[in-house]
N, CA, C and O atoms as CSV, one atom per row, in Angstrom:
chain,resi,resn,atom,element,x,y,z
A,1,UNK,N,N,106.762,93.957,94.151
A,1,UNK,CA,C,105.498,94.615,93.867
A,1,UNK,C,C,104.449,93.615,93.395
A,1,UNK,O,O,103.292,93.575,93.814
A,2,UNK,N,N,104.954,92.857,92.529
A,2,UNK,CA,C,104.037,91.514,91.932
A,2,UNK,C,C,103.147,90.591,93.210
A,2,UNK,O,O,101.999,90.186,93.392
A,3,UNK,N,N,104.289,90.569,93.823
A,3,UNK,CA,C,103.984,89.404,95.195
A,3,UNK,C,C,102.994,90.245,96.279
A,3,UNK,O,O,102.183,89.601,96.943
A,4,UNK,N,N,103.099,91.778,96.434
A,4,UNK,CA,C,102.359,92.654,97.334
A,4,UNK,C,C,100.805,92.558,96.557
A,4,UNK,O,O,99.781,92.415,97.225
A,5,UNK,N,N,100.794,92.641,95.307
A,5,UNK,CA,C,99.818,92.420,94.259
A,5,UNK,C,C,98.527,91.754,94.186
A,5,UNK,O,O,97.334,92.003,94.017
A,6,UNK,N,N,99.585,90.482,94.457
A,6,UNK,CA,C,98.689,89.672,94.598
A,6,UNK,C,C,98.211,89.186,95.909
A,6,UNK,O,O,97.261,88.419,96.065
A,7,UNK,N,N,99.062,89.774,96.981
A,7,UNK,CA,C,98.606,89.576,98.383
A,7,UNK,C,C,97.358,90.364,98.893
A,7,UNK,O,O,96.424,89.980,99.596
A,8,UNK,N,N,97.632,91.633,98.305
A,8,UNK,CA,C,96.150,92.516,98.463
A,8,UNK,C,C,94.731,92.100,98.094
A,8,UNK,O,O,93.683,91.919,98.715
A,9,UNK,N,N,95.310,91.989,96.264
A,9,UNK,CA,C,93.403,91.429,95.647
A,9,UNK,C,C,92.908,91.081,96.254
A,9,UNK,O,O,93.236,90.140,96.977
A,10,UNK,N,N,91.539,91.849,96.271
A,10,UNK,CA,C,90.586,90.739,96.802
A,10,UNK,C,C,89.617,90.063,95.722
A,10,UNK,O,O,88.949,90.769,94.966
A,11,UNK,N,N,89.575,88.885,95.688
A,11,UNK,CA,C,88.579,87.986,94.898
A,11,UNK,C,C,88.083,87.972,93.500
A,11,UNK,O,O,88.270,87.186,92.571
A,12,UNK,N,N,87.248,89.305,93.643
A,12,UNK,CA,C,86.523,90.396,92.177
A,12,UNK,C,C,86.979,91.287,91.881
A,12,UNK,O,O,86.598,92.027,90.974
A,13,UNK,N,N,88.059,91.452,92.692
A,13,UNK,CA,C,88.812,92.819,92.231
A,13,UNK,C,C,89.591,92.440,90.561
A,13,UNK,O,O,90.330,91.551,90.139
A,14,UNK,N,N,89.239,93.098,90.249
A,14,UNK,CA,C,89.698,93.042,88.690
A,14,UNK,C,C,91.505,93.558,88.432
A,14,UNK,O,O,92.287,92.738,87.950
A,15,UNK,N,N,92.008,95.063,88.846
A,15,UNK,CA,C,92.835,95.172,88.683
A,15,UNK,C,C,93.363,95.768,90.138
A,15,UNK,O,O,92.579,96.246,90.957
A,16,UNK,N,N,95.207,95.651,90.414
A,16,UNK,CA,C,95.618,96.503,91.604
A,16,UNK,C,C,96.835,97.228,90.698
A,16,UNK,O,O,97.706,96.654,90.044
A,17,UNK,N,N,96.659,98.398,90.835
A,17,UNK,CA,C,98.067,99.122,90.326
A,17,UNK,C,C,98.331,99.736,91.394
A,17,UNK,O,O,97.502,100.022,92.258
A,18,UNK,N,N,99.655,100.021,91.422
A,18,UNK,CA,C,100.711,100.248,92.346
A,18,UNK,C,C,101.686,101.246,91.480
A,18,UNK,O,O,102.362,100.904,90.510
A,19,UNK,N,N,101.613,102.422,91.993
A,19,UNK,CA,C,102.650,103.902,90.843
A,19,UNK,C,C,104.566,102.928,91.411
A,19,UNK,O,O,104.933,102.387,92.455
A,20,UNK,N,N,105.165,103.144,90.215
A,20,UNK,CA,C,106.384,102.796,89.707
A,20,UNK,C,C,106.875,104.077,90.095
A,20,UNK,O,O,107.364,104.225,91.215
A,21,UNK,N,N,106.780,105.173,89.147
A,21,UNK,CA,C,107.202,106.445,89.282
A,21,UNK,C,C,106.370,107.150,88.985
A,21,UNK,O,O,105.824,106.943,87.901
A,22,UNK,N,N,105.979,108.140,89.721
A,22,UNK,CA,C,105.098,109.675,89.501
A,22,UNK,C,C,105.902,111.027,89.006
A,22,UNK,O,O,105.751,111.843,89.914
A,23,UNK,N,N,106.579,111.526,88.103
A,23,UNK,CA,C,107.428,112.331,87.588
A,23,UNK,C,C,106.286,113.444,86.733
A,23,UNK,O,O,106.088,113.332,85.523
A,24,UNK,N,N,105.865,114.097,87.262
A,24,UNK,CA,C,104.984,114.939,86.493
A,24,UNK,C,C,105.314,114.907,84.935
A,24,UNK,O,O,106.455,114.470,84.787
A,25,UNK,N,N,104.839,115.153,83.988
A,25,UNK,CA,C,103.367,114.569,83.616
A,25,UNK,C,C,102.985,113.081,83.975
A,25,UNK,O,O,101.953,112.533,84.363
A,26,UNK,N,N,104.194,112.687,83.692
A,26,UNK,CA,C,104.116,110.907,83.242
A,26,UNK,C,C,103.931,110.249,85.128
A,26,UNK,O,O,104.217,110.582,86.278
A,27,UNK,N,N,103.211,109.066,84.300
A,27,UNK,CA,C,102.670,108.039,85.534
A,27,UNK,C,C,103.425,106.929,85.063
A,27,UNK,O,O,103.544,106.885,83.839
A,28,UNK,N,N,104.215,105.600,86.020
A,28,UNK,CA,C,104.206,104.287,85.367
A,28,UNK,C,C,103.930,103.832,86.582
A,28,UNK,O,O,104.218,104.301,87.683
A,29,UNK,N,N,103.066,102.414,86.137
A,29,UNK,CA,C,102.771,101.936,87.296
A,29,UNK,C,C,102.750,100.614,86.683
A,29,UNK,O,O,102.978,100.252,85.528
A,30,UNK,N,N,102.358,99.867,87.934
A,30,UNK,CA,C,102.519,98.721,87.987
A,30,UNK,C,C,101.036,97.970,88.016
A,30,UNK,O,O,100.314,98.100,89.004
A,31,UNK,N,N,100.633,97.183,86.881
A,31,UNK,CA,C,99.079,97.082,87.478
A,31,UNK,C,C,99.678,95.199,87.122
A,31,UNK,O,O,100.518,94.625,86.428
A,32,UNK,N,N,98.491,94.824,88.215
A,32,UNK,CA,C,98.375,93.320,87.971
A,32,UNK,C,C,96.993,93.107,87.929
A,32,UNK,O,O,96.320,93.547,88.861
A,33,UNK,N,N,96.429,92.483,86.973
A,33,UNK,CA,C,95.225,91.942,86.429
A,33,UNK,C,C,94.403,90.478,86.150
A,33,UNK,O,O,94.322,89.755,85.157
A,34,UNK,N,N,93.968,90.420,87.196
A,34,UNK,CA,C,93.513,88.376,87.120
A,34,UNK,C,C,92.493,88.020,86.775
A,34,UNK,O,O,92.131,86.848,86.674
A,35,UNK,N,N,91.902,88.944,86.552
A,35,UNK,CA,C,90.183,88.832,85.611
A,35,UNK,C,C,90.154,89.931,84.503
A,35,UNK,O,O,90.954,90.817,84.205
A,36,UNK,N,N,89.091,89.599,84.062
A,36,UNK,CA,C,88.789,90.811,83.046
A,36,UNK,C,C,87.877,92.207,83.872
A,36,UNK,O,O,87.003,92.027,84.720
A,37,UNK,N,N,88.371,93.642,83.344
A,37,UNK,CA,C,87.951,94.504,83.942
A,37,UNK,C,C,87.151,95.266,83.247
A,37,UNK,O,O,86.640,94.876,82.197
A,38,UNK,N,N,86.952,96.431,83.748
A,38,UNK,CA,C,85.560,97.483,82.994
A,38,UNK,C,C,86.710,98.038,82.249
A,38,UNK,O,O,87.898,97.903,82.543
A,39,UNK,N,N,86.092,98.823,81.021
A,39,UNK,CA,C,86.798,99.638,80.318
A,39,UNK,C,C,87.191,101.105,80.658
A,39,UNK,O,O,86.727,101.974,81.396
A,40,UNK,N,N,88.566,100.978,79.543
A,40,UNK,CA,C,88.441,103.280,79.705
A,40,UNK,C,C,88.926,103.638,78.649
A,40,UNK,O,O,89.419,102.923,77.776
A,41,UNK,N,N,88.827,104.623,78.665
A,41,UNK,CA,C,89.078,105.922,77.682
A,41,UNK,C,C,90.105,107.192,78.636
A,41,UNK,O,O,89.977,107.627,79.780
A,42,UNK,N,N,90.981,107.445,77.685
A,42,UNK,CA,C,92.175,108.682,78.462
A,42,UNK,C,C,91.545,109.908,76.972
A,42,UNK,O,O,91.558,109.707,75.757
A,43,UNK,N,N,91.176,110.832,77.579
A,43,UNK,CA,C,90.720,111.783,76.084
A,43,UNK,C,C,91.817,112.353,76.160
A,43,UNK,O,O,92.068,112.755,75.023
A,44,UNK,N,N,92.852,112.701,77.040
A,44,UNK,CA,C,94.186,113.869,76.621
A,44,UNK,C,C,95.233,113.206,76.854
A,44,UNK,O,O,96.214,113.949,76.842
A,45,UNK,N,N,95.649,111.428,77.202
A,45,UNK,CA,C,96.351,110.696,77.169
A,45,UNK,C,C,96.544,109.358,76.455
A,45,UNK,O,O,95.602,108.573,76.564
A,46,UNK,N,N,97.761,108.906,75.637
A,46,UNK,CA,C,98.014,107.823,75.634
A,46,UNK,C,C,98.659,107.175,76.459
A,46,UNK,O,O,99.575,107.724,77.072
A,47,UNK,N,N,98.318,105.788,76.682
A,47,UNK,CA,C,98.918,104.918,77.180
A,47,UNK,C,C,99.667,103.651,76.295
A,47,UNK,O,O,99.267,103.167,75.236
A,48,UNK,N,N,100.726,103.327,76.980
A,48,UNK,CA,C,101.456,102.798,76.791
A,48,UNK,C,C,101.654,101.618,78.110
A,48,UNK,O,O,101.492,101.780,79.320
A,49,UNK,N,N,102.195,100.019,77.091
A,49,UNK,CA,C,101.829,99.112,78.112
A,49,UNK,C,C,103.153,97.818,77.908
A,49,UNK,O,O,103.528,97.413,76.808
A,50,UNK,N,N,103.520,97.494,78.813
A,50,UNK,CA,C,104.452,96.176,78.106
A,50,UNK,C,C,103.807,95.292,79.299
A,50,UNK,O,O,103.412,95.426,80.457
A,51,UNK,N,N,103.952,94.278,78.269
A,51,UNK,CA,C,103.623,93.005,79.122
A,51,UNK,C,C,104.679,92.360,80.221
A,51,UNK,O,O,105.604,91.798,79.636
A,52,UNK,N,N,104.759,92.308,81.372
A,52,UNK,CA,C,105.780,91.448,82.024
A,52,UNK,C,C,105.637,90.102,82.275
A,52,UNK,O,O,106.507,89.278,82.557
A,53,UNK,N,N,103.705,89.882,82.061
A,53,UNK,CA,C,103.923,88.467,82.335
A,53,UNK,C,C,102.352,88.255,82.673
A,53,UNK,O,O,101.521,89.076,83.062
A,54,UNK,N,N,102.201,86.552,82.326
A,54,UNK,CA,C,100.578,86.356,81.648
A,54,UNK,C,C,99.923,86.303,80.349
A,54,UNK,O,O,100.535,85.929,79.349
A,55,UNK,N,N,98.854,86.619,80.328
A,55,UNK,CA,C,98.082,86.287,78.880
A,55,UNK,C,C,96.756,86.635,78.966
A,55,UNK,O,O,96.217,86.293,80.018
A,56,UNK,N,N,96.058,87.229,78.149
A,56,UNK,CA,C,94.646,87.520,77.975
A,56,UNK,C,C,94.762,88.328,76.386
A,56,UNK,O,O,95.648,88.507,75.551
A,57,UNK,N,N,93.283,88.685,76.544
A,57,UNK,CA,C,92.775,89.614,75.084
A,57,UNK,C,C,92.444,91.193,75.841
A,57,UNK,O,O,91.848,91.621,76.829
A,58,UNK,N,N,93.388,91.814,74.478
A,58,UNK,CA,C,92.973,93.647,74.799
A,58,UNK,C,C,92.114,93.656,73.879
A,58,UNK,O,O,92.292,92.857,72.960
A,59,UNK,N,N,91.046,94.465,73.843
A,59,UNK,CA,C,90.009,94.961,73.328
A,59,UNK,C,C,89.960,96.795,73.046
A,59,UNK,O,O,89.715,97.698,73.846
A,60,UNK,N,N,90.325,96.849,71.480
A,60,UNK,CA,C,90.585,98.926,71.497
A,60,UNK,C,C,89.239,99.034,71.008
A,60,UNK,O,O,88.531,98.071,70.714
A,61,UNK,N,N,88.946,100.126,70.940
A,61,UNK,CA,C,88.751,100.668,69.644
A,61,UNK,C,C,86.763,101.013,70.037
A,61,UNK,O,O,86.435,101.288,71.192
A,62,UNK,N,N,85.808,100.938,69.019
A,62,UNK,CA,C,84.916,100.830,69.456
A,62,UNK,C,C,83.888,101.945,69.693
A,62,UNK,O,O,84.188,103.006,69.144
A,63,UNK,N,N,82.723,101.939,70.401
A,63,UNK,CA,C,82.401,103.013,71.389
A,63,UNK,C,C,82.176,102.565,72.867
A,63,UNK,O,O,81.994,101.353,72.982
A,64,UNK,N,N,82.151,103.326,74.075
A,64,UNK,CA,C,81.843,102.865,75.384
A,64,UNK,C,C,80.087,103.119,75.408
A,64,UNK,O,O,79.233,103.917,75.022
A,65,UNK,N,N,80.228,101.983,76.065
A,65,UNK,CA,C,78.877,101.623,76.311
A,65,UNK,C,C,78.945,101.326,78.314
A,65,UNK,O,O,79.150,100.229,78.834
A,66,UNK,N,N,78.731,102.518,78.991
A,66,UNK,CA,C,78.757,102.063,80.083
A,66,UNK,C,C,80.261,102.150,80.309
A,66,UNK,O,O,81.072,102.834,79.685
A,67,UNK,N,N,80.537,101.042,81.668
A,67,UNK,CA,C,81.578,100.328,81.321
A,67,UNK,C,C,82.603,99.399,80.398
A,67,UNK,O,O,83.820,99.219,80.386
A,68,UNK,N,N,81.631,98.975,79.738
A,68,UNK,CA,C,82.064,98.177,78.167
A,68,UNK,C,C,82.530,98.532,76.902
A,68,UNK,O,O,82.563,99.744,76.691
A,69,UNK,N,N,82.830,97.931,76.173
A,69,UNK,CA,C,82.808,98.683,74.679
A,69,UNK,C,C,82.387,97.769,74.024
A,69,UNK,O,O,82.652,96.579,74.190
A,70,UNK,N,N,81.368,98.461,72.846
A,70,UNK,CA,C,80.557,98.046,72.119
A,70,UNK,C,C,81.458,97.829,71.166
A,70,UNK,O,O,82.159,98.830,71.317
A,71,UNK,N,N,82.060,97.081,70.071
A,71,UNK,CA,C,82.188,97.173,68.668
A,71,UNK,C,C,83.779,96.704,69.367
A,71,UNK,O,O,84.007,96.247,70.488
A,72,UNK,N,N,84.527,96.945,68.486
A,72,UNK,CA,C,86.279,97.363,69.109
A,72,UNK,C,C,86.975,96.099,68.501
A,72,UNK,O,O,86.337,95.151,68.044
A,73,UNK,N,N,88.522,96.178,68.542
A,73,UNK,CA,C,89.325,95.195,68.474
A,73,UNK,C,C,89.543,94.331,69.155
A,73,UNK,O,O,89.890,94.709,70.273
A,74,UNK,N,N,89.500,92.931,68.985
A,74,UNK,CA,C,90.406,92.067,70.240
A,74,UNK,C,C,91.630,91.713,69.739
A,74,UNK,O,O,91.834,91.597,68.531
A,75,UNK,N,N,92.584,91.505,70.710
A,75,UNK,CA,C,94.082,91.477,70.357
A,75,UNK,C,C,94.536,90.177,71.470
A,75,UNK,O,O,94.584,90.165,72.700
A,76,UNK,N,N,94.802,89.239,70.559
A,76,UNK,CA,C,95.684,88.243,71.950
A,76,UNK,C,C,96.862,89.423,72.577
A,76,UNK,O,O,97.359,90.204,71.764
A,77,UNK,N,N,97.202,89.488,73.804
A,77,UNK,CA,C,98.436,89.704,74.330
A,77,UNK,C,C,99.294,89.109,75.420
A,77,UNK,O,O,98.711,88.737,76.438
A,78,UNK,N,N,100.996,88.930,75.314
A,78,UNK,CA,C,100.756,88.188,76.131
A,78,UNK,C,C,102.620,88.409,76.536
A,78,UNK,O,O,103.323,89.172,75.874
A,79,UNK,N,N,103.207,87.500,77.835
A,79,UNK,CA,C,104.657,87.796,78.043
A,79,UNK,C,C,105.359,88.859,77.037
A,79,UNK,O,O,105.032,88.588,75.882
A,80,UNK,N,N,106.210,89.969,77.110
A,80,UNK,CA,C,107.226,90.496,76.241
A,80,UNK,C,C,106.145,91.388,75.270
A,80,UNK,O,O,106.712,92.272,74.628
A,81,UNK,N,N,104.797,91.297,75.084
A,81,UNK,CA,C,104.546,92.420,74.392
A,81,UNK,C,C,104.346,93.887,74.596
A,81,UNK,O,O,104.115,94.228,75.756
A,82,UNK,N,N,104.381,94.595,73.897
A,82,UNK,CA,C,104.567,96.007,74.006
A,82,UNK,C,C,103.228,96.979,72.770
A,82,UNK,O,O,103.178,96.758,71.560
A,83,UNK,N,N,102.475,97.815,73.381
A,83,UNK,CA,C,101.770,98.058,72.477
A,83,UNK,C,C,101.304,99.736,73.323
A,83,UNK,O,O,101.716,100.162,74.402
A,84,UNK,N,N,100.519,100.254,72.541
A,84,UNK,CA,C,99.959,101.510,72.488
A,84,UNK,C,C,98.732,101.493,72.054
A,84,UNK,O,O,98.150,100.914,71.137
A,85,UNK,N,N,98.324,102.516,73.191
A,85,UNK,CA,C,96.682,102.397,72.810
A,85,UNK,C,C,96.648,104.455,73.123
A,85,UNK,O,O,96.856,105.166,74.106
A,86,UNK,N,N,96.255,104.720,71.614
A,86,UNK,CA,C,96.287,106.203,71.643
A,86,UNK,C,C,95.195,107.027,72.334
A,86,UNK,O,O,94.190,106.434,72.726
A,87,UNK,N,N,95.305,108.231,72.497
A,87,UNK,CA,C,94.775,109.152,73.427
A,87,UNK,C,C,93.452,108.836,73.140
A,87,UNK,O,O,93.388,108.531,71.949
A,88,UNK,N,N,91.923,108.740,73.905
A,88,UNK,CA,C,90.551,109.145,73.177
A,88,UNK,C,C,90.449,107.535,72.701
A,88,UNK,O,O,89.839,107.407,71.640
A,89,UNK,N,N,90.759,106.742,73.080
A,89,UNK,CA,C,90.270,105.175,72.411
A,89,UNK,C,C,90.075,104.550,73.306
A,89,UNK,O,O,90.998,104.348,74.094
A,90,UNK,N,N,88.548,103.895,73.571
A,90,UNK,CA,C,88.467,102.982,74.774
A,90,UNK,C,C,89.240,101.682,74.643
A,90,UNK,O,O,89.699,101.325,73.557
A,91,UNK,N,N,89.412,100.813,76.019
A,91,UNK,CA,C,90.617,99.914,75.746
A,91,UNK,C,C,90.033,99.500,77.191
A,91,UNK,O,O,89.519,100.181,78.079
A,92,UNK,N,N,90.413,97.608,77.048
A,92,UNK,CA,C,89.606,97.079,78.128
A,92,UNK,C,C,90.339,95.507,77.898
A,92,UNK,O,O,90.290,94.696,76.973
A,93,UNK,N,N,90.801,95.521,78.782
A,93,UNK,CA,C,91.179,93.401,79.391
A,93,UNK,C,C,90.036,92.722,78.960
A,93,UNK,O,O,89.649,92.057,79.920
A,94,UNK,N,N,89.266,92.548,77.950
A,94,UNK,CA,C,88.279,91.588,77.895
A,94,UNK,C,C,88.436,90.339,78.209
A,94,UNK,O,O,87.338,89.783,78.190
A,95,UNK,N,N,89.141,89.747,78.444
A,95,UNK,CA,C,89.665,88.062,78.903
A,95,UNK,C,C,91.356,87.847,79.335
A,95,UNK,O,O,92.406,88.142,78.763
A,96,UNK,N,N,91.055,87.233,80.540
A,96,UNK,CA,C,92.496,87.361,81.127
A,96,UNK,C,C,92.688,85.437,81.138
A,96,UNK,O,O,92.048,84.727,81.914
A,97,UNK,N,N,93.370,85.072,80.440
A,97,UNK,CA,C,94.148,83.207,80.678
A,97,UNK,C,C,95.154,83.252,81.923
A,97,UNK,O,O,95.369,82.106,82.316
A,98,UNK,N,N,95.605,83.896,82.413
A,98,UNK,CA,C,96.335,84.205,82.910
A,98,UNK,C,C,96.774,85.819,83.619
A,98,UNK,O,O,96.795,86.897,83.025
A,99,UNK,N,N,97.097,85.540,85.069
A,99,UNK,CA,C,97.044,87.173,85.387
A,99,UNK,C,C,98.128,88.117,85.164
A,99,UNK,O,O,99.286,88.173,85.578
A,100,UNK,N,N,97.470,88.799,84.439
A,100,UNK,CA,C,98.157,90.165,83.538
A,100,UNK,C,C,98.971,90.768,84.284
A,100,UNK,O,O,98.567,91.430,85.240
A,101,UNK,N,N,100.237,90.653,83.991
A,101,UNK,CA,C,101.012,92.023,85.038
A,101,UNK,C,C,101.865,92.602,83.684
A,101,UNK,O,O,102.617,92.069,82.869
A,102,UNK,N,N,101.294,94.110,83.902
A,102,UNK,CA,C,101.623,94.954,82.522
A,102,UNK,C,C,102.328,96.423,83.757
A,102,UNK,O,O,102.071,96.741,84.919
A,103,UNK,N,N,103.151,96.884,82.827
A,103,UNK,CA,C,104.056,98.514,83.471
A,103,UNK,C,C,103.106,98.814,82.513
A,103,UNK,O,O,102.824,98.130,81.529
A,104,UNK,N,N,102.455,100.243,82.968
A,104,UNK,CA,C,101.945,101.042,82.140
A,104,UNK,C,C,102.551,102.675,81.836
A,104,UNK,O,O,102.423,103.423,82.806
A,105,UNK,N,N,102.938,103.048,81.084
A,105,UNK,CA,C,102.946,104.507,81.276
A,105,UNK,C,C,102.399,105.743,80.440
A,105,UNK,O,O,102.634,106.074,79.278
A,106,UNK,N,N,101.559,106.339,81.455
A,106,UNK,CA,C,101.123,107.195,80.807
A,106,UNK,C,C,101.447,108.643,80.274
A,106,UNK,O,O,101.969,109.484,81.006
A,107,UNK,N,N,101.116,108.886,78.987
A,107,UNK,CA,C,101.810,110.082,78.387
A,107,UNK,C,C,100.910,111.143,77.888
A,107,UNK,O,O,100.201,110.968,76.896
A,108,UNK,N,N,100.930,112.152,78.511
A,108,UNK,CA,C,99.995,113.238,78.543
A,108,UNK,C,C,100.017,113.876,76.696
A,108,UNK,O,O,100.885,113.665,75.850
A,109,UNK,N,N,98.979,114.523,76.588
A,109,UNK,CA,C,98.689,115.196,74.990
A,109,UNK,C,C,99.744,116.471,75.215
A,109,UNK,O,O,99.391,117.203,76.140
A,110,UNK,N,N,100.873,116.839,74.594
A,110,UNK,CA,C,101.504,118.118,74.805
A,110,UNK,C,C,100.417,119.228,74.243
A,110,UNK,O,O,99.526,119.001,73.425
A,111,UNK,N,N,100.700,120.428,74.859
A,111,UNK,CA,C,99.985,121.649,74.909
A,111,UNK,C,C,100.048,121.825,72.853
A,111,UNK,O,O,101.046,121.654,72.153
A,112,UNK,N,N,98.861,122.143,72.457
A,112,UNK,CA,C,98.962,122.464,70.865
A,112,UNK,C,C,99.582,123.919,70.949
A,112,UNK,O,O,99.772,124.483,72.027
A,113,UNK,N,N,99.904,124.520,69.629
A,113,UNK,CA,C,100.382,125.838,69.713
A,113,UNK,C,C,99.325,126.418,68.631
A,113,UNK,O,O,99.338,127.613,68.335
């Protein structure tokens, strides 16, 4: 998947994900990342991310501005890490040293009662 990855990108393309498994609710996929990309926000999901390999800065927190986020955390991340970025928090690759290949999976807000 890594090697298909990187055969696709094109140039400016910021990120390519590729679904791992689609199992209703949950998504994991496979994203590879060689630049820095626009930001997002999940309002009824967290995500969840491990690093497989590479290096750059995550950026949480904040408000979105556009594509961007104004204000927010930067976080070195890099090989073997594992982190969470909760439901409703923008979150953005601000600087990639190296191209990011992270499993992501996403985990839906369960129904409140």
């Amino acid at each position: 998947m890594i090697a298909n990855a990187k055969k696709i990108r094109k140039p400016d393309q910021a990120l390519v994900a590729q679904p791992i498994l689609l199992l209703a609710p949950y998504r994991v996929s496979l994203e590879y990342r060689a630049i820095a990309g626009t930001a997002a926000v999940h309002e009824k999901e967290a995500e969840i991310f491990y690093v497989i390999d590479g290096a750059g800065t995550l950026t949480t927190g904040g408000t979105m501005q556009g594509t961007a986020i104004a204000g927010g955390t930067a976080q070195a991340v890099a090989k073997g890490d594992f982190f969470i970025v909760p439901e409703n928090t923008p979150h953005a690759f601000t600087d990639v040293k190296s191209p990011l290949v992270l499993m992501s999976l996403h985990i839906p807000r369960t129904a409140e009662k």
